[in-house]
N, C-alpha and C positions, 0 to 999 in steps of 0.2 A: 799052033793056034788052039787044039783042043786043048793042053796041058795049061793055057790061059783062060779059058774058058771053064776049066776044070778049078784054075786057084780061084778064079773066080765066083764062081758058086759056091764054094768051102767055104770063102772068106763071106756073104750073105748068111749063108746059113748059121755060122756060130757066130753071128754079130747081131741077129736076132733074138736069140737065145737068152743077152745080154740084160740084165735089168742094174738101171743104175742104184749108187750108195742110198741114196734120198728113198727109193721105193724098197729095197732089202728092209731098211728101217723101218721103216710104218708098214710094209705088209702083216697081214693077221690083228693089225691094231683093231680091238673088240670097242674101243669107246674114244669118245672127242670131247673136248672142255672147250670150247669159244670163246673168249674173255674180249671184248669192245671195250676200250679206255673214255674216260671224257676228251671230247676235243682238247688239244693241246696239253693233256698230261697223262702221270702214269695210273690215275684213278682208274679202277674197273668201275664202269657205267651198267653194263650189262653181260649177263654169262648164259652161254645156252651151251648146254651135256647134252649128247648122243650118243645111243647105241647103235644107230640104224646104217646099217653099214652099205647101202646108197650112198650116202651124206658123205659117209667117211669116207666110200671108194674115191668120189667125185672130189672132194677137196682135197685129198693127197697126191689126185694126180696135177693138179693147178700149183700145187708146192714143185712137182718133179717137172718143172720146166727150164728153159734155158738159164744157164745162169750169166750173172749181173756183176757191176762193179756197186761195192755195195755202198748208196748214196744216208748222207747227213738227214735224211726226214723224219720228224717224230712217227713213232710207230702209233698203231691208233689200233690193236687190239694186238693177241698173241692165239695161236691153234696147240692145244696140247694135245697131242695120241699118245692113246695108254692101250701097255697089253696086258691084260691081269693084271688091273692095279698098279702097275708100272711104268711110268713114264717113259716112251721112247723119243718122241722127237719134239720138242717145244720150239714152234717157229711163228712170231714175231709177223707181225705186215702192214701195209701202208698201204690204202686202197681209196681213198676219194680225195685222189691229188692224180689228175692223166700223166702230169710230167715226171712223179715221185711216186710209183705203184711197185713194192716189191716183198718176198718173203725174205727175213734174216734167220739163219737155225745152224746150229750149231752140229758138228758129226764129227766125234772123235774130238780130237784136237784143233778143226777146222773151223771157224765162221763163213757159211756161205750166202751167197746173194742169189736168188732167183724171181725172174719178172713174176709179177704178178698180172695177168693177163685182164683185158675187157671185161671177161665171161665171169673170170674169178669176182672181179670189184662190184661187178652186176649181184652175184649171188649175196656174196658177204654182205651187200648193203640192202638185199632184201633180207638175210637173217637179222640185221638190227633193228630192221621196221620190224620184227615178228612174226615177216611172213616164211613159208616153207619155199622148198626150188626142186625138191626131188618127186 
């Protein structure tokens, strides 16, 4: 019973430790580029730059959620994190549609899908009205 008790604490312990691909990436990301498309095209409508790394912590982690099968919806902005001037992870999303709300981004060789949650679509739609959330 102990030596189960024992895997079992091991196995907690270094599974916290654990930080997924999506957050490795965008960790230490120093700035954010926000791009909102015109409804139904790839037109950039509006663009908001951040250094404020609030902003940044808070939307990388609504990227690092569960992931998705990735659905057919016009995308209606894209998030770019840069570190040093360097692009790290450019990810795509669709946020004022409840039945079609998700992150698309790309790592490595892979295209991934992740929900894009309430909280997220709530924020992103008051950064296109202008307003702040942090």
């Amino acid at each position: 019973m102990k030596k189960i008790i024992f895997c079992f604490l091991v196995t907690v312990v270094m599974s916290c430790g654990k930080q997924s691909e999506i957050h490795k990436q965008i960790a230490n990301s120093d700035s954010l580029v926000i791009n909102f498309n015109q409804q139904g095209s790839n037109i950039i409508d509006k663009t908001i730059i951040t250094t404020e790394r609030n902003a940044i912590n808070e939307l990388s982690e609504y990227i690092d959620a569960p992931a998705k099968t990735i659905s057919l919806c016009p995308m209606a902005g894209n998030l770019m994190f840069y570190k040093k001037g360097v692009l790290v992870v450019d990810a795509s999303f669709t946020y004022d549609n409840d039945s079609c709300r998700e992150f698309v981004l790309k790592l490595g060789d892979r295209v991934l899908s992740t929900e894009l949650s309430g909280k997220a679509s709530e924020v992103l739609n008051h950064l296109k009205q202008g307003e702040t959330f942090y």
